[in-house]
DSSP file (Angstrom, degrees, kcal/mol; ACC not computed):
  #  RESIDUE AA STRUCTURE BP1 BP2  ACC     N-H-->O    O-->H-N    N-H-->O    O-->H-N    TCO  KAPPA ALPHA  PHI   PSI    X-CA   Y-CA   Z-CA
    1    1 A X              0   0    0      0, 0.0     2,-0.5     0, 0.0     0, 0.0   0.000 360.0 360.0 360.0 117.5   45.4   12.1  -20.0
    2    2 A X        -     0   0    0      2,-0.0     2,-0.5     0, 0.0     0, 0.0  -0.899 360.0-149.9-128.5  98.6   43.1   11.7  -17.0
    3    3 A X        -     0   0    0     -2,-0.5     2,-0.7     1,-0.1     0, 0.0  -0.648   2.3-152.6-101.0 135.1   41.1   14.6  -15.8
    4    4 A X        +     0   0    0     -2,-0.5     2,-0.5     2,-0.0    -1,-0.1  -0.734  21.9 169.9 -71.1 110.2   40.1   14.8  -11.9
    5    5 A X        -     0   0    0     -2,-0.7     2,-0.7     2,-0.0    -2,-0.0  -0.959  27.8-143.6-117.5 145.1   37.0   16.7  -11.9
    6    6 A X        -     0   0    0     -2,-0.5     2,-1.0     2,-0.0    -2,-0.0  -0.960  16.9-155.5-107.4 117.4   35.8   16.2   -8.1
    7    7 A X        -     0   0    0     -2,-0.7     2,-0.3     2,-0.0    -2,-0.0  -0.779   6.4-145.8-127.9 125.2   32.5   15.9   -8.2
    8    8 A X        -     0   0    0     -2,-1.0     2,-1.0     1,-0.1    -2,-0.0  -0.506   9.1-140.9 -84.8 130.9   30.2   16.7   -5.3
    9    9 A X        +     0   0    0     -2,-0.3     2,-0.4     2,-0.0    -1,-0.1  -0.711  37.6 170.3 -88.8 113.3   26.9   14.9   -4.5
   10   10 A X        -     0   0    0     -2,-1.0     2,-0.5     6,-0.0     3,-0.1  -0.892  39.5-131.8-123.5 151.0   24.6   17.7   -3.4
   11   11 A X    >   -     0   0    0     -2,-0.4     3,-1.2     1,-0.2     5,-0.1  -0.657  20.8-158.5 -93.6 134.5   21.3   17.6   -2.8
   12   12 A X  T 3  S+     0   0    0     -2,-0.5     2,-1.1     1,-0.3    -1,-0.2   0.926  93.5  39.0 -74.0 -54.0   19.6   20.9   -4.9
   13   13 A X  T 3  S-     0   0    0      1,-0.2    -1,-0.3    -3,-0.1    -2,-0.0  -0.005 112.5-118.2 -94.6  58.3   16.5   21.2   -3.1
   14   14 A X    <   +     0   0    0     -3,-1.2    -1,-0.2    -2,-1.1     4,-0.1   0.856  61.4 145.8  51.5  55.1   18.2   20.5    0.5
   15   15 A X        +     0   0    0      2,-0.2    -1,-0.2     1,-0.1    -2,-0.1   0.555  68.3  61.7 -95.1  -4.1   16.2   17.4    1.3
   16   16 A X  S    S+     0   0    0      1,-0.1    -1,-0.1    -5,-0.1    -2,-0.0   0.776  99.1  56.3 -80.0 -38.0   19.3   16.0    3.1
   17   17 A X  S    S+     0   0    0     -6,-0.0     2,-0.3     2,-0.0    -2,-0.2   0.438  84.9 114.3 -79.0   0.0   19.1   18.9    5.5
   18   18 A X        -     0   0    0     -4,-0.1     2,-0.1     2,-0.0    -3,-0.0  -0.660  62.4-119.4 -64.5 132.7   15.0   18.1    6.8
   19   19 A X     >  -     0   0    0     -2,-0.3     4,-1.0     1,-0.1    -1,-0.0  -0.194  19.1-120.9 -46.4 159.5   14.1   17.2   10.3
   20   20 A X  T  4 S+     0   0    0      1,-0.2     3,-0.4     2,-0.2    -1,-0.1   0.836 121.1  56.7 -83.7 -29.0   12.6   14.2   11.1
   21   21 A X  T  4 S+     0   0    0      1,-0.2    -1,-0.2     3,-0.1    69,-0.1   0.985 102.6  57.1 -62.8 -60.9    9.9   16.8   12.6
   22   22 A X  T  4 S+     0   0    0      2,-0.1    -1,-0.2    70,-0.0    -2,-0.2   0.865  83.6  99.3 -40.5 -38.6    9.5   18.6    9.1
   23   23 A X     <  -     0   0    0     -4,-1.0    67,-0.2    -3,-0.4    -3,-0.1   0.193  69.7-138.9 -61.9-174.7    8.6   15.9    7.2
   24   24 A X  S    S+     0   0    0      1,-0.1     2,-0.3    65,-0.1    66,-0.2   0.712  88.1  49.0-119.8  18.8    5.1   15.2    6.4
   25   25 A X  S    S-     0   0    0     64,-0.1     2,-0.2    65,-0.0    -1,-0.1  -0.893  75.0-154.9-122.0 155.8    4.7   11.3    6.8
   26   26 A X    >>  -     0   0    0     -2,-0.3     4,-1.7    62,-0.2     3,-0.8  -0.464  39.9 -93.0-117.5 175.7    6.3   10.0   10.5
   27   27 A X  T 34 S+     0   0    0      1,-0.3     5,-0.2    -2,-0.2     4,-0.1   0.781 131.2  53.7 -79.2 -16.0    7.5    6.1   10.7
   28   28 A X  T 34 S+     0   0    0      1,-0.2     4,-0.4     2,-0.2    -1,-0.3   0.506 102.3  59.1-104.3  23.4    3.9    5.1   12.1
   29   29 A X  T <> S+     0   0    0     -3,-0.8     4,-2.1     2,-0.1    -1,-0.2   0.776 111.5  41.1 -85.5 -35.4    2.3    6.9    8.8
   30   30 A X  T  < S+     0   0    0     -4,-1.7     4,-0.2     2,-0.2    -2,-0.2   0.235 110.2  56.5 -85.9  15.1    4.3    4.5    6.9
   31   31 A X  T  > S+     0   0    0      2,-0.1     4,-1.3     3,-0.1    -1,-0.1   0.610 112.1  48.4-103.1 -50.6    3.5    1.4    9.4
   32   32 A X  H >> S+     0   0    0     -4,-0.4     3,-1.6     1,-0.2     4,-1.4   0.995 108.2  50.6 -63.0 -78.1   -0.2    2.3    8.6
   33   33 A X  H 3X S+     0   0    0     -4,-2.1     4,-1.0    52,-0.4    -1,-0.2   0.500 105.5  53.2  -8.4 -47.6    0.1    2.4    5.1
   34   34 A X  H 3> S+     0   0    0      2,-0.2     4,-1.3    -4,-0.2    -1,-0.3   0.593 111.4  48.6 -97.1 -24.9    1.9   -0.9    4.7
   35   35 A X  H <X S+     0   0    0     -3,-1.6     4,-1.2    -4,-1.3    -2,-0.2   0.932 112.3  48.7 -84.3 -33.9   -1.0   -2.6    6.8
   36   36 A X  H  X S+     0   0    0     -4,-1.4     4,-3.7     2,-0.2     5,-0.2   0.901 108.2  52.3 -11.0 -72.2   -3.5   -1.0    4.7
   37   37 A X  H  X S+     0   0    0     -4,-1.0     4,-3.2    -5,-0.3     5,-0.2   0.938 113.0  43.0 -41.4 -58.4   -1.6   -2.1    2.0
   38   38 A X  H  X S+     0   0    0     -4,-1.3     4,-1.0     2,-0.2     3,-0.3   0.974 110.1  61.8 -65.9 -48.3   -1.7   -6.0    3.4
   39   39 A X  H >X S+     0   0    0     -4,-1.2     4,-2.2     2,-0.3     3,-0.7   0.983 106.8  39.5 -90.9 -78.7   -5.1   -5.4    4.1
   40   40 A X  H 3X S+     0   0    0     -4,-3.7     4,-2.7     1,-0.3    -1,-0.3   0.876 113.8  52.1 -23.3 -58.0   -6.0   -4.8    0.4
   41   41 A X  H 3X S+     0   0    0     -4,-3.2     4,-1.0    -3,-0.3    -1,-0.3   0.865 108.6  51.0 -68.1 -26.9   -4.0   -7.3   -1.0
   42   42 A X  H <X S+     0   0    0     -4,-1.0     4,-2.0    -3,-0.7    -1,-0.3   0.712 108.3  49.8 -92.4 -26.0   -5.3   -9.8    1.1
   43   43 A X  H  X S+     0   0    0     -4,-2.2     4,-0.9     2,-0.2    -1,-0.2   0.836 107.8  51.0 -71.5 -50.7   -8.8   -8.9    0.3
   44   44 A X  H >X S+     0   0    0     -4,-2.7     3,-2.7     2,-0.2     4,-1.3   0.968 108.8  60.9 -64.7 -85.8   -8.1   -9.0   -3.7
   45   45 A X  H >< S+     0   0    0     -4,-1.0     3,-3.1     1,-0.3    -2,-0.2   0.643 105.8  47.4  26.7 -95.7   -6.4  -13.0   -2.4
   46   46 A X  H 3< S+     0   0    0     -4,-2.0    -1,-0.3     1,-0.3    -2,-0.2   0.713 111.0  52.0 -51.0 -31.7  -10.1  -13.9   -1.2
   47   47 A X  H << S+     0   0    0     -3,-2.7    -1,-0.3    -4,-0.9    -2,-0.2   0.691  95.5  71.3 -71.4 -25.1  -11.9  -12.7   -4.4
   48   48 A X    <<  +     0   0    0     -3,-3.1     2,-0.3    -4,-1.3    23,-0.0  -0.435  55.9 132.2-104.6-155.6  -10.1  -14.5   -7.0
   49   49 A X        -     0   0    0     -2,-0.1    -2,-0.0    18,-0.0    13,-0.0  -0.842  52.0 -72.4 129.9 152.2  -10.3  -18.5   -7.7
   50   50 A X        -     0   0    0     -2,-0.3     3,-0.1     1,-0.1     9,-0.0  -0.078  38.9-127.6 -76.4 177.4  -10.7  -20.5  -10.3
   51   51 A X        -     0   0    0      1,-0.3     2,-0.3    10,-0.0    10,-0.1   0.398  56.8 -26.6-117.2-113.0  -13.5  -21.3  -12.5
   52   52 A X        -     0   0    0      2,-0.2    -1,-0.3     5,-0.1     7,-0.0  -0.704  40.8-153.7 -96.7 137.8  -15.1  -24.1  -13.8
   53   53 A X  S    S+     0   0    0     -2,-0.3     2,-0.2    -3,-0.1    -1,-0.1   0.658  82.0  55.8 -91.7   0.0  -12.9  -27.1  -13.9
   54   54 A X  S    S-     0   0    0      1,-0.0    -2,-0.2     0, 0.0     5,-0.0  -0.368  92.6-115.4-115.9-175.6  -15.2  -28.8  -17.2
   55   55 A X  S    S+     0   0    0     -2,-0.2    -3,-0.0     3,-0.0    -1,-0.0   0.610 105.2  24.7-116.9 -12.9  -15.6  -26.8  -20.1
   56   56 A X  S    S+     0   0    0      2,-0.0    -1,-0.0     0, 0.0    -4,-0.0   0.626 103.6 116.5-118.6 -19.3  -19.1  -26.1  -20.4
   57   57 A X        -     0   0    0      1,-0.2     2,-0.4     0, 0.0    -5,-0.1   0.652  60.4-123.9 -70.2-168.6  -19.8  -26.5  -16.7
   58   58 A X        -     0   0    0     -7,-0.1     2,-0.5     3,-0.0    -1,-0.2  -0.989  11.2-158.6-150.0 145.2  -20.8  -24.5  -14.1
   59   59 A X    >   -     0   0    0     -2,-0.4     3,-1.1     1,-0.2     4,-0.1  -0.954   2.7-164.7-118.7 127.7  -18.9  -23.9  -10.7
   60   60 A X  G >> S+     0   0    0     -2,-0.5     4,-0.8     1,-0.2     3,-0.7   0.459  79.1  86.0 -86.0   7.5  -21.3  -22.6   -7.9
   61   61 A X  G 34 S+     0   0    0      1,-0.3     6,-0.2     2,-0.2    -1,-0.2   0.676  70.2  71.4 -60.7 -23.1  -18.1  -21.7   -6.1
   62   62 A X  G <4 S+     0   0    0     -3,-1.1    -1,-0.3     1,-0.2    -2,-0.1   0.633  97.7  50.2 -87.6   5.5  -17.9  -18.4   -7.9
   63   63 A X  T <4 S+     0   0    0     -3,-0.7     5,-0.6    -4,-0.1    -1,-0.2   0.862  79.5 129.5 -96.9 -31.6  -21.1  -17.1   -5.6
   64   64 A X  S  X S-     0   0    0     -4,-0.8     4,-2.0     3,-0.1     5,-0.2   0.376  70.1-112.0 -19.4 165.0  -19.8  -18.0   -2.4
   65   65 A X  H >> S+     0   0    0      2,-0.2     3,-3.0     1,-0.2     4,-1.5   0.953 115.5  58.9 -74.1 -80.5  -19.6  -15.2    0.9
   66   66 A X  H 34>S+     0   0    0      1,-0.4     5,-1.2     2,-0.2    -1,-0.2   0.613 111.0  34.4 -45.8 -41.3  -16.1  -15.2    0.7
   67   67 A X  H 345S+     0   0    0     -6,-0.2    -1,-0.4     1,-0.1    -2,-0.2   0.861 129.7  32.5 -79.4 -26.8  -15.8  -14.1   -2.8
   68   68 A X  H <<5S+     0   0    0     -3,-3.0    -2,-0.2    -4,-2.0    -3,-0.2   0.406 132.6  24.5-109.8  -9.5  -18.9  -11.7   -3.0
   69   69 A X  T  X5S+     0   0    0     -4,-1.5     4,-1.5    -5,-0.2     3,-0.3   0.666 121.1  30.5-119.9 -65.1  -18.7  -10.5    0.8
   70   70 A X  H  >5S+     0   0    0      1,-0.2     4,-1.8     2,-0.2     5,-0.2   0.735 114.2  54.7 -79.8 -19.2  -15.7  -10.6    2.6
   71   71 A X  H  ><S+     0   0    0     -5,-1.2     4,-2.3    -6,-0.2    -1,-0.2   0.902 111.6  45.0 -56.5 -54.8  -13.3  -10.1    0.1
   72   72 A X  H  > S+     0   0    0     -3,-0.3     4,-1.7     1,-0.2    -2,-0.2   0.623 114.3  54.0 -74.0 -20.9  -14.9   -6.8   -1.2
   73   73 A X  H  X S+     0   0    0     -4,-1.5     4,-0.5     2,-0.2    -1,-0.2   0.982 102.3  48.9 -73.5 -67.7  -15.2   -5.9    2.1
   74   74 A X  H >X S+     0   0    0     -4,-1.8     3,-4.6     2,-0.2     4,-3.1   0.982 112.4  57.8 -26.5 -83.3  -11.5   -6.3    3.4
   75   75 A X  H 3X S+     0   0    0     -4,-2.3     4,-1.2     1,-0.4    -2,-0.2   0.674 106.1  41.7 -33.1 -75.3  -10.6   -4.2    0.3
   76   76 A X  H 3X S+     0   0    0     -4,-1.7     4,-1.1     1,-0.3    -1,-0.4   0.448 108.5  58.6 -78.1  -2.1  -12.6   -1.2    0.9
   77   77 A X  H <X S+     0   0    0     -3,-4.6     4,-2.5    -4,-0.5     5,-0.4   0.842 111.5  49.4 -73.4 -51.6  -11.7   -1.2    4.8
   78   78 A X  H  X S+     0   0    0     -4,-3.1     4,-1.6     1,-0.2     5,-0.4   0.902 110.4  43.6 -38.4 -48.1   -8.1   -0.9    3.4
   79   79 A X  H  X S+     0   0    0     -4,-1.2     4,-1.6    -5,-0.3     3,-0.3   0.947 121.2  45.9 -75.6 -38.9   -8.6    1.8    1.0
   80   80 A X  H  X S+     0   0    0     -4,-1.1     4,-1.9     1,-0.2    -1,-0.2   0.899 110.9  49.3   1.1 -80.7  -10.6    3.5    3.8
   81   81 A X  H  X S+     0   0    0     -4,-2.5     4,-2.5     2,-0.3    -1,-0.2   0.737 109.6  54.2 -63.5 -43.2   -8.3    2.8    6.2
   82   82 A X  H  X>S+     0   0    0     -4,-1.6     4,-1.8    -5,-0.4     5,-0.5   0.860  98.5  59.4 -66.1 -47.4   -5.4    4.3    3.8
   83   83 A X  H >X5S+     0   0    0     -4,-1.6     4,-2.1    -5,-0.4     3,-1.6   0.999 108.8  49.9 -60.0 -47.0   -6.9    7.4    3.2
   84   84 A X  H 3X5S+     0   0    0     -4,-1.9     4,-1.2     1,-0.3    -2,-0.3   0.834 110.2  47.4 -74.1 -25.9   -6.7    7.7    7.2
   85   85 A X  H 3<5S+     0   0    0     -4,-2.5   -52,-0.4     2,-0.2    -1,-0.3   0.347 103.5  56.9-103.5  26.2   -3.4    6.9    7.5
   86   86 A X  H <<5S+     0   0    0     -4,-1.8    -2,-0.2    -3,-1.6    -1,-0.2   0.599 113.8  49.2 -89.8 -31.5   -2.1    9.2    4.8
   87   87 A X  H  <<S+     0   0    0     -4,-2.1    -2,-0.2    -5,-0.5    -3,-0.1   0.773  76.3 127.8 -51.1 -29.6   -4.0   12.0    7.0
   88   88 A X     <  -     0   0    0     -4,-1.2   -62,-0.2     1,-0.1    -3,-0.0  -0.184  67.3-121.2 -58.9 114.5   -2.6   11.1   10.0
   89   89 A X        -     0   0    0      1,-0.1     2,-0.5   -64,-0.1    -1,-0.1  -0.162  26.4-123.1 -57.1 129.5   -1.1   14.2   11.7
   90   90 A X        -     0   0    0    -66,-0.2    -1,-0.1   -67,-0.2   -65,-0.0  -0.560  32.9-112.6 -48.6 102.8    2.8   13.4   12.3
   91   91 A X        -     0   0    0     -2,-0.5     2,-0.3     1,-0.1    -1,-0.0  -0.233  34.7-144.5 -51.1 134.6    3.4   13.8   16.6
   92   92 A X              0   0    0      1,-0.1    -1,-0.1   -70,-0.0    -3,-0.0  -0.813 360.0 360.0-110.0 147.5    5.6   16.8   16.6
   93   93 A X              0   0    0     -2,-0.3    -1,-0.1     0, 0.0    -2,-0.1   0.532 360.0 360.0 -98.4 360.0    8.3   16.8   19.4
């Protein structure tokens, strides 16, 4: 005994039915975002490293530019840089 219920995929709050127009991020908000995004990770990348390879020793590696300048740096242009591209007005056609 096998019951057919037909069951319809509907969306409730009509989010299949939006315009590309309506929405509030555009394809180059999410283009931005994802370079941001690279930007960041790539920044966190340059900060980390290893430590001392001896056990009591001391690695002057961990003071280098790269780790104390450019790394932190990169990062906070991303998150910067994100915050402007979640603003970024969508072009309406």
């Amino acid at each position: 005994m096998a019951l057919n219920l037909k069951i319809e995929e509907r969306d409730p709050q009509g989010l299949d039915k939006t315009k590309e127009k309506d929405r509030p991020f555009s394809k180059m908000n999410y283009y931005m975002m994802a370079g941001c995004l690279l930007l960041i990770v790539v920044g966190f990348m340059l900060m980390s490293g290893g430590g001392s390879t001896t056990e009591n020793g001391f690695n002057p590696e961990i003071f280098s530019a790269r780790r104390i300048v450019v790394g932190p740096a990169l990062s906070f242009i991303g998150f910067l840089l994100m915050a402007f591209a979640i603003v970024w007005p969508p072009k309406k056609k």
